[in-house]
N, C-alpha and C positions, 0 to 999 in steps of 0.2 A: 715635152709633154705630149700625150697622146692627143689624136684629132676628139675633140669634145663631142663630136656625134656619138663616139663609141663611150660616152662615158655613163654611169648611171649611178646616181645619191640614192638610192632607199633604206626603207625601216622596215623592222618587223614589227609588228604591233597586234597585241590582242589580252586578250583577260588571262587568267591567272589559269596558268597550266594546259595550255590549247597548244604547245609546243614550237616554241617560240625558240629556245636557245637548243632544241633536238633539230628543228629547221635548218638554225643556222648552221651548228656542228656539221650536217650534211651538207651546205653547202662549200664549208670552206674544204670537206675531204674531195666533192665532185671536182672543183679549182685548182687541186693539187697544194692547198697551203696547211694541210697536215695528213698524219697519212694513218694514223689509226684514230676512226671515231671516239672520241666523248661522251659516257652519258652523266646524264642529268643526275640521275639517281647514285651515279659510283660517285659525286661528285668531281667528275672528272670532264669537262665542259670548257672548252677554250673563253669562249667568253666570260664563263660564270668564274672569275679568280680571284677575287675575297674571300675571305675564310668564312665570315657568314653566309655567302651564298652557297660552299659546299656543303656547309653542314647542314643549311637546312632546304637544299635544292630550290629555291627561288632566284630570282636575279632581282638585284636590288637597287645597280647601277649600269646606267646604257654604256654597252661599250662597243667600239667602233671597230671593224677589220673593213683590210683593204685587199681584193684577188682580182685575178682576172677571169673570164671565160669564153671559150671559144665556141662562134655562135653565127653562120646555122652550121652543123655538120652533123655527120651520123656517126653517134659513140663511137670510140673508140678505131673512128676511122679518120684520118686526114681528109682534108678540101681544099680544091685552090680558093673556095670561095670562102673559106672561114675569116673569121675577123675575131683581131683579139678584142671584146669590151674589157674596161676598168669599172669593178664595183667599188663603190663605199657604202656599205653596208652600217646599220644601226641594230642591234639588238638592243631592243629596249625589255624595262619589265611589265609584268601583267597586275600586279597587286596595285591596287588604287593609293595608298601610302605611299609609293614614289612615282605619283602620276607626273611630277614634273618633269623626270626625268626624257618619259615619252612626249613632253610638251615640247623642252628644248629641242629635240630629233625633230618633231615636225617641223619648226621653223624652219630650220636649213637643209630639210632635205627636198627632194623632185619627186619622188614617186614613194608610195608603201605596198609594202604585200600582208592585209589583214589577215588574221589567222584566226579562223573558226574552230570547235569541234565539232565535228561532224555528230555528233550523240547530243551535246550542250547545247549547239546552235548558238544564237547570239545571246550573252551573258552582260550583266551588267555593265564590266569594265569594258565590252567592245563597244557599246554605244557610247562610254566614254571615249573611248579612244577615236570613233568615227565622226566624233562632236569636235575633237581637235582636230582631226584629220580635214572638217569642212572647214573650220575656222583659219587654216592655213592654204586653204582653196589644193588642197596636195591630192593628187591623181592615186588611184589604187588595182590592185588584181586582190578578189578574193580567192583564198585556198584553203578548204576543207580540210583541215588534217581528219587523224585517227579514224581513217575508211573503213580500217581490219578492227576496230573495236562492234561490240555487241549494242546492236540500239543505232548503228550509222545510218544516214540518210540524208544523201546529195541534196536531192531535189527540193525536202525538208527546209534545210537550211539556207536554201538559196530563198526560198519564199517567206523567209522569218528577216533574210536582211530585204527582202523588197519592203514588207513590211513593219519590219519592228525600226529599222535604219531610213526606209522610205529612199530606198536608192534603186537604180534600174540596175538591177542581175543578172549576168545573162552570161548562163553555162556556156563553155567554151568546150566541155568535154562532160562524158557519162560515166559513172564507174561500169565496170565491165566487173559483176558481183559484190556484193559489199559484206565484210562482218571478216569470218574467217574465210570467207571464198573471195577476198578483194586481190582479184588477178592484174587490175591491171586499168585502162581507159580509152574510149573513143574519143577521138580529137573529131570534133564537127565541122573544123574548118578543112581539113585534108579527108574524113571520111572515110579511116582507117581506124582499126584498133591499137594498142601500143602494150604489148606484155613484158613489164621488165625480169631482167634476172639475178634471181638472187644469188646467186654466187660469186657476181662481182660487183655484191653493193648495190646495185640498180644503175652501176654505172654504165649497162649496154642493155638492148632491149628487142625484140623482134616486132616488126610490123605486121598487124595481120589485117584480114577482110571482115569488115563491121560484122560480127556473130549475127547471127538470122533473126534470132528471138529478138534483137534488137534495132534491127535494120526499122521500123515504122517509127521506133519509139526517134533511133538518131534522126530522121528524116525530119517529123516533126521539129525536132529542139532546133537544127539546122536553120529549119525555116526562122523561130524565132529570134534566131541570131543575126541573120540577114536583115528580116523588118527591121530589129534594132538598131543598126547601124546602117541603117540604108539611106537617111538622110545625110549622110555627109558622102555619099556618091548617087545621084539619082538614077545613073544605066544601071547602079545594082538591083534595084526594085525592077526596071522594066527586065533585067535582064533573070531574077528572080521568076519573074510570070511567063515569061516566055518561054524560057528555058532554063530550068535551075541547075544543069549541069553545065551548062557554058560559062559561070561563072570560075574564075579563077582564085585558088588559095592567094593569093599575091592581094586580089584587090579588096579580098575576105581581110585580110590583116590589114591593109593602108586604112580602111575602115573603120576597123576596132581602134588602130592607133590613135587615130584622129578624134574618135568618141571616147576614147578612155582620157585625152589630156585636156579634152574640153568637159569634165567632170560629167560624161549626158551619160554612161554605164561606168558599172563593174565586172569584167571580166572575171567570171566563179569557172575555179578549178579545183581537184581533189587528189588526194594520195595519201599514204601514210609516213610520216617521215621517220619514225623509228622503223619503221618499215623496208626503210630506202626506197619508197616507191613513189613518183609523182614529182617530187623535189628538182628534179632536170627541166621538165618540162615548164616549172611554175619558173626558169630560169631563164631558158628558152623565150617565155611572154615579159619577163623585168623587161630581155632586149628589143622584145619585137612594138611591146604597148608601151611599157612607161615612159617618161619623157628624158633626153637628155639635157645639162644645162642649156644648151641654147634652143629646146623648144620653151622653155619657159620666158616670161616677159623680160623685159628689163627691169633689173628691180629699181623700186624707188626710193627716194629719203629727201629728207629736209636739209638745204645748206646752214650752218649755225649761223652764220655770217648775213645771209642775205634774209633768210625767212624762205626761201625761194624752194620747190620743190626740183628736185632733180632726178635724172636717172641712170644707171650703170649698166653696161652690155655685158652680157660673157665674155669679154673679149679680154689678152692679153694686153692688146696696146691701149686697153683703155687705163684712165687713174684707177690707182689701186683701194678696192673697199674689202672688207670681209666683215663678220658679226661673230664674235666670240658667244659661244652657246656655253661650254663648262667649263668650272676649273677642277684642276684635281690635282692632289699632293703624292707623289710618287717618292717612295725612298730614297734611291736614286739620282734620280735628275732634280727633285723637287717640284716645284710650280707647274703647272702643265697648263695652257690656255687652247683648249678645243675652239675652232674657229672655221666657218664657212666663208669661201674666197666667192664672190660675188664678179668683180671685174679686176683685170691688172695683174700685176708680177711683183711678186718680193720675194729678195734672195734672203737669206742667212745671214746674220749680221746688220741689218740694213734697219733703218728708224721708220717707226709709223706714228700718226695722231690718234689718240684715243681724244675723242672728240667728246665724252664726256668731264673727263680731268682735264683737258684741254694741252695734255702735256704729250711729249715724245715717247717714244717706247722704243728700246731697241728690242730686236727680235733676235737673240746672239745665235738658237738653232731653231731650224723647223723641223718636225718630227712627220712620219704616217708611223700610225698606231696600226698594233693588232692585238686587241684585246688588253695589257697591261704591258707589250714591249713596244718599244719604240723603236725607227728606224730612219738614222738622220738624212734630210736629202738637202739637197743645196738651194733652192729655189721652190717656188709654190705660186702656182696661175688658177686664173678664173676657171668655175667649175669645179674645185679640190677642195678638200676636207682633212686638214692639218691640225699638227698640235705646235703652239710653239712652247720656248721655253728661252729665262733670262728676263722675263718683265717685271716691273716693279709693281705697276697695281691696274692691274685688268681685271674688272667683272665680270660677270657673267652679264651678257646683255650687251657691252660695252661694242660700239663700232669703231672698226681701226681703218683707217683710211692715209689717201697718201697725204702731207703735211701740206701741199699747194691746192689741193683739192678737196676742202674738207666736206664730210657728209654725215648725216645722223639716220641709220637703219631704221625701222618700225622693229622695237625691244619685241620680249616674249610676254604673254602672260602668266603670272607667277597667282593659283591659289592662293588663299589665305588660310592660317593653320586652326585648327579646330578644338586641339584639344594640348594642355599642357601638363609641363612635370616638372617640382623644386627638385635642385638638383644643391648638393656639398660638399667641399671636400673634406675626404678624411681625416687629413693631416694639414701641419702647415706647409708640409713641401709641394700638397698636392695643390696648392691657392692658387701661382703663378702659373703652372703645367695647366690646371683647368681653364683659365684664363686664355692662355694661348691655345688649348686644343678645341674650344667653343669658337675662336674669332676664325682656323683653319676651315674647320665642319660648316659655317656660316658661309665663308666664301665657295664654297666647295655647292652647297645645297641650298637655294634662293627660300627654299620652304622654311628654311627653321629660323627661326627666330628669339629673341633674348632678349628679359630686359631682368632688372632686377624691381625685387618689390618693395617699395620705400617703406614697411612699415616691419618687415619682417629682416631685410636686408638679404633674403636669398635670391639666391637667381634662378629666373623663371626659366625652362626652354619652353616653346609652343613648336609644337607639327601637324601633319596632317592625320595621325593616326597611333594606337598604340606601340604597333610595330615600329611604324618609322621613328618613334623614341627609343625605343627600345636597339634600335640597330645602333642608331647616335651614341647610345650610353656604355652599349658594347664595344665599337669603335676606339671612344674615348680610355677605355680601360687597355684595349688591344692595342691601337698603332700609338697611344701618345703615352700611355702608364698610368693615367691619372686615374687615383682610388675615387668614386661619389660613392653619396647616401641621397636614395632616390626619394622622393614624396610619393605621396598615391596619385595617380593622374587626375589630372580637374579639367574641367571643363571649360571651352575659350569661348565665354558668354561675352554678349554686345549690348550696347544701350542704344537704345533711338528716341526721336520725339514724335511725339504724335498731335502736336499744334502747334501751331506758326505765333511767336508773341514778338510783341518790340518791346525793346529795354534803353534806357539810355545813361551811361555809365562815364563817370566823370572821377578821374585820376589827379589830385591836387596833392604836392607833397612838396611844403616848406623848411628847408633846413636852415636856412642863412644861407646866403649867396642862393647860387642857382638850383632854382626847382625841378619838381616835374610836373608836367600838365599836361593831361589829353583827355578828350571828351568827345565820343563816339553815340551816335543812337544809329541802331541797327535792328534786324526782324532775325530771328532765329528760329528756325524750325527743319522737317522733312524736305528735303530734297527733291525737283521737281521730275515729274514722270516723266515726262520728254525729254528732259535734259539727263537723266538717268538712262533711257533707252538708247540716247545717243552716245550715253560714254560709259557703257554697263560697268567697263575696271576701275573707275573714279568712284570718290565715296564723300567728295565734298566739293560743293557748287559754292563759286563766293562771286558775289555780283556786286559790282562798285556803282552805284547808285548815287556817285556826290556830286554836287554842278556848285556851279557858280563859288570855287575856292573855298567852299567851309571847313575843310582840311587838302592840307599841301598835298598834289601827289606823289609826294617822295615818300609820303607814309604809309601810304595804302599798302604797300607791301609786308611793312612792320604790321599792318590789323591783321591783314592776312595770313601772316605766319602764327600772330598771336593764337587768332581764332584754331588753326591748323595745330598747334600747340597742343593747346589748352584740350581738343578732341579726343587724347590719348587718354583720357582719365575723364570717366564718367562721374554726373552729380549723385547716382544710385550705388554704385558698387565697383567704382572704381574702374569697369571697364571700358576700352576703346567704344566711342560715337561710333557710328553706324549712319552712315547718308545723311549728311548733316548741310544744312543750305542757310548762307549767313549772306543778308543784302545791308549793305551800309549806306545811308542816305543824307547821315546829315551829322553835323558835329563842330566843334571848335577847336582851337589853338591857339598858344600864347606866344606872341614873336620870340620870346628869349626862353622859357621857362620848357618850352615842346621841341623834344628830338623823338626819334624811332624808336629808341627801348622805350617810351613813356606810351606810346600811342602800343607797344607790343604789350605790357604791363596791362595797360587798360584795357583790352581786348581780351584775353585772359582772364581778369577779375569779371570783364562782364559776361563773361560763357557762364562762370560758376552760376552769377544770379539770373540771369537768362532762362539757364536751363532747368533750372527747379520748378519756373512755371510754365515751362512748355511742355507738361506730359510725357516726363521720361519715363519710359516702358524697358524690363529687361528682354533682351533678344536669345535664344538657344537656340546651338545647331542643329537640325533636323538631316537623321541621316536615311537615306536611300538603301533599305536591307533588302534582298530578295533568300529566301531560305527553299531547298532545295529535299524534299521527304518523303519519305515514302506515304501511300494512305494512309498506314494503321496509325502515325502518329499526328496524323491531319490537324485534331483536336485540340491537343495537349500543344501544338508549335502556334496555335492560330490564338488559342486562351494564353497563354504565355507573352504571345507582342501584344494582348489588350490590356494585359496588367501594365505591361508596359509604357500606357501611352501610346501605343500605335494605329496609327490609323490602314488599317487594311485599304490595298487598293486593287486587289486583284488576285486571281489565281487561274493556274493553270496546267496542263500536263504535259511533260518534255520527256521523254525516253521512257516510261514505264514509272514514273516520281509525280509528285507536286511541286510546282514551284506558285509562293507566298509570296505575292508582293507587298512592300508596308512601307511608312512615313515614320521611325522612331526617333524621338527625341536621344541626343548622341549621347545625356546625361545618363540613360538609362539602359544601356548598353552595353556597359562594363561587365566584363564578365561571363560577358550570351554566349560565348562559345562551350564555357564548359556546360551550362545550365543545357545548351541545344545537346549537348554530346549525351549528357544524361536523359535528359527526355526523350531520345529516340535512340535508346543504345547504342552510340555513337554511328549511327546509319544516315542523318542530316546533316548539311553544308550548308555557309551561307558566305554572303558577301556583303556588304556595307561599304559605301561609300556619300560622298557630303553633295547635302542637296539643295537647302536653305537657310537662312536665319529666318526664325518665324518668333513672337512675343511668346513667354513665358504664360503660364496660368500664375492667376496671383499666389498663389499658396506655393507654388515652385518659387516665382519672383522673393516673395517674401524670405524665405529658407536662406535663399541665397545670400540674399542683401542682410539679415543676420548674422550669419555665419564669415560674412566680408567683417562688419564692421566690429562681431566679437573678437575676431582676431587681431584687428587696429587697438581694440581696448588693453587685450592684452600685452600687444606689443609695445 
């Protein structure tokens, strides 16, 4: 294995079309791991290799490459000083529909390179993406793509992620002309210009002296980059006031290093990557600022055995841990378990603990991936980013570890899905096929979800978006054969209670011989705020409140489950409870007549009556639009989300456009795209992504709960 100094895990991350997989393409040509570009648009893109992402040029599924780069040297010249880095690289997608996919990336990678337009500035899906990116405490360089576009502006967008992101930005380089005169950039830590050439790629470049008309403006930005980073070396400040040329490039960078992996900036760069221009340099800082596995912590986890908290070094000789982030079904090979190695060595062949099934797992091969091919290697150490293959039932989330040292990861967090679609088959041959090609897609994508509906008997999917159904259904017809007959998408509405009541609910049921008996009094209501703010991805607080034996504690676990049960099916309209908090304080049992289905039984029946008088309120997802338009149809986009339901929350101007900020109910939704294309002669854009559950208006509430239980009637 290479020395883990030289190693470095990042992601590409950013909103929908900021050039994300034209990035990457150029990096794996500067690496030498292909040798004719890719574009986006021929769909011809190493990473983008589903068929639906050529056809319709998005990227839908993160896929991983592994290169190397040599770093420092001057293109296209040899160094004794160069060093080979190892990248694993993550391109993820930009469309909020498969935002999990950029979710799992951040968990197991080291560093990210966000990706802006330089015209757009920070868009919706980048604050999402920067909201995962703090939630995983993950280190970053921002880079300005599309400099040669019309409407560019560096300095612009560096002052929209200080502000709209609330993160310290702090250029590292100037563009050197921007739009169609983008030549090229100043580096402010060397105090040079850098003008690449187009005739080989942007793979060689010439050095020049900071242009004149620029020279006050670089001096300036200089200075702010020094302040910034001048707390983490103090002679830099004095050495700043005293003499700002005695400062050395060397201790300019141990600086940034140091402030970029302590999250205190983000180092903003710029170029255009269809362009080939910029993309070296943004390669150049992965090595110099982001972190390798071992500048980061030791990770931690829970021993299942002890309770105990533990932790793992980058280290080979430490016990072996890794965290399975995806799975994916390859024709091929089959099974693929994408997995970050954490601490330790495992060869090929060799068993690990999946500490959640509690059982063995042989690992028969380990893969490094590039893009959809695989490339077997014999062994895999701390720091790497592997795929295996040969297991029987690894999740996503699942931590594999060595069998004498067992440990349980901090999982991901997994969205919940917003919006759903029945699905049938056409035939009877397609029953079994649909059967299996749902339970594949599920393992495959933690977002989708399935249940059937007991009154109708079809089967539901939920996701996060029209699209991401829409890709699912495509899929299922493409890789598995299987014919459906779609519904119209509905809505994944919630129930909540809006008052705390106590009930007490007594289970007696005499058959001859032995009975059942259990007798619970409990408080049923809203979920407590502090106990919510402490565990924001939990949705049910259950507080055991019983003293003095009024029921055995072997059964509290049966109420428990009951209660957790009984939550998936609301008393309103059948849908999933929403923060739901059950305190059990007192109750009885009968020495012979009470076991744990009895007390699970009762707990169950007492949700039903509980909850009719605790204020169940229906819940709809509010979704998060921003609409992008010119003035002339300012009007006609702003009166069309009031019809809506919308609540405006702002507006503003971004390259020569409006941008519309709103709060829309996701019910009312459907469809806005064409409705937007027609209202503004298809000249407006928008994006939507999920913001809350907020309660219904009764008159929506009512419609709903309706329309649920005439379909019960008829069914």
């Amino acid at each position: 294995m290479a020395d883990l100094k030289f190693q470095r895990n990042f992601g590409i991350a950013a909103h929908i079309d900021a050039g994300k997989t034209t990035t990457t393409e150029r990096i794996l040509r500067y690496t030498g791991m292909i040798h004719k570009i890719g574009e986006v648009h021929d769909g011809a893109a190493t990473t983008d290799w589903m068929e639906q992402e050529k056809e319709r040029g998005i990227t839908i599924t993160s896929a991983a490459v592994s290169c190397k780069w040599d770093f420092p040297t001057v293109r296209g010249k040899s160094d004794a000083n160069t060093k080979n880095y190892y990248f694993n690289i993550i391109d993820t997608p930009g469309h909020v529909d498969f935002t999990v996919e950029v979710e799992r990336s951040m968990r197991v990678l080291d560093g990210l390179i966000a990706l802006f337009s330089a015209v757009d500035g920070v868009e919706p899906q980048s604050e999402t993406v920067w909201r995962q990116a703090n939630r995983y405490n993950v280190p970053r360089i921002g880079f300005v793509n599309k400099m040669d576009r019309s409407g560019a502006d560096f300095l612009n967008v560096v002052k929209q992620v200080r502000e709209m992101l609330g993160s310290k930005a702090v250029p590292l380089q100037l563009p050197i002309g921007a739009e169609d005169d983008f030549k090229g950039v100043v580096d402010l830590v060397k105090m040079k210009g850098i003008i690449w050439h187009m005739e080989t790629e942007g793979m060689t470049f010439d050095e020049i002296p900071v242009p004149e008309d620029m020279l006050a403006e670089a001096n300036e930005w200089r200075g702010h980059l020094v302040e910034a980073v001048a707390e983490y070396d103090d002679k830099l400040l004095e050495k700043f006031f005293e003499n700002p040329d005695s400062i050395s490039e060397n201790e300019i960078h141990e600086a940034i290093r140091k402030a970029t992996i302590d999250l205190s900036i983000v180092p903003m760069m710029c170029g255009s990557s269809f362009k080939n221009k910029g993309v070296q340099t943004a390669l150049d800082a992965v090595c110099r600022y982001l972190p390798s596995p071992l500048d980061i912590e030791a990770v931690s986890g829970m021993n299942p055995d002890s309770g105990e908290t533990e932790t793992r070094k980058p280290d080979a000789k430490e016990p072996f841990a890794a965290l399975a982030f995806k799975i994916m079904t390859d024709p091929f090979v089959g099974r693929l378990a994408f997995f970050r190695v954490y601490s330790g060595h495992l060869d090929a062949g060799s068993y690990v603990l999946n500490v959640r099934s509690g059982k063995k797992e042989r690992i028969s091969r380990i893969m490094k991936m590039f893009a959809n091919k695989q490339n077997p290697i014999d062994f895999i150490e701390a720091g790497d980013i592997g795929a295996a293959v040969g297991f029987k039932e690894i999740k996503t989330g699942d931590t594999l570890c060595h069998e004498d040292h067992p440990i349980t990861l901090e999982n991901m967090f997994i969205p919940e899905p917003v919006i759903s679609v029945a699905v049938e088959p056409k035939t009877q041959a397609d029953v079994d096929k649909m059967g299996m090609a749902i339970a594949k897609l599920i393992e495959e994508d933690p977002t989708l979800r399935v249940r059937t509906d007991d009154e109708t008997s079809q089967t539901i999917l939920s996701g996060m978006g029209e699209l991401h159904l829409e890709i699912i259904i495509d899929r299922m017809r493409r890789e598995f054969k299987v014919e459906v007959n779609q519904g119209a998408p509905q809505v994944a509405y919630k129930e909540a209670f809006g008052k705390t009541v106590e009930h007490r609910e007594t289970l007696k049921k005499q058959t001859g011989g032995r009975g059942k008996f259990a007798d619970i009094v409990f408080e049923l209501g809203p979920i407590d705020e502090d106990w919510k703010a402490e565990n924001p991805d939990k949705n049910y607080q259950f507080v055991n409140a019983l003293f003095g034996g009024s029921i055995p504690r072997e059964f509290v676990p049966a109420i428990q489950k009951g209660f957790e049960t009984a939550m998936t099916t609301g008393v309103l309209a059948s849908y999933p409870v929403d923060n739901m908090k059950i305190r059990v304080f007192d109750g009885s049992f009968h020495a012979v007549d009470s076991d744990s289905m009895s007390f699970e039984l009762c707990a169950k029946s007492g949700f039903r009556e509980a909850a009719r008088k605790a204020k169940p309120v229906l819940l709809e997802p509010i979704m998060k639009v921003e609409v992008v338009t010119p003035d002339l149809y300012m009007g006609d986009v702003t009166g069309d989300l009031n019809r809506r339901r919308g609540m405006l929350e702002g507006m503003d101007s971004r390259a020569g456009a409006q941008v519309i900020k709103a709060k829309v109910p996701l019910s009312e939704m459907f469809g806005y795209v064409t409705q937007l294309r027609s209202l503004s002669s298809g000249r407006a854009s928008n994006t939507m992504e999920f913001s809350h559950y907020s309660p219904a208006p009764n008159g929506i509430a009512e419609e709903v709960i309706a329309k649920v239980k005439g379909k019960t009637t008829k069914g």
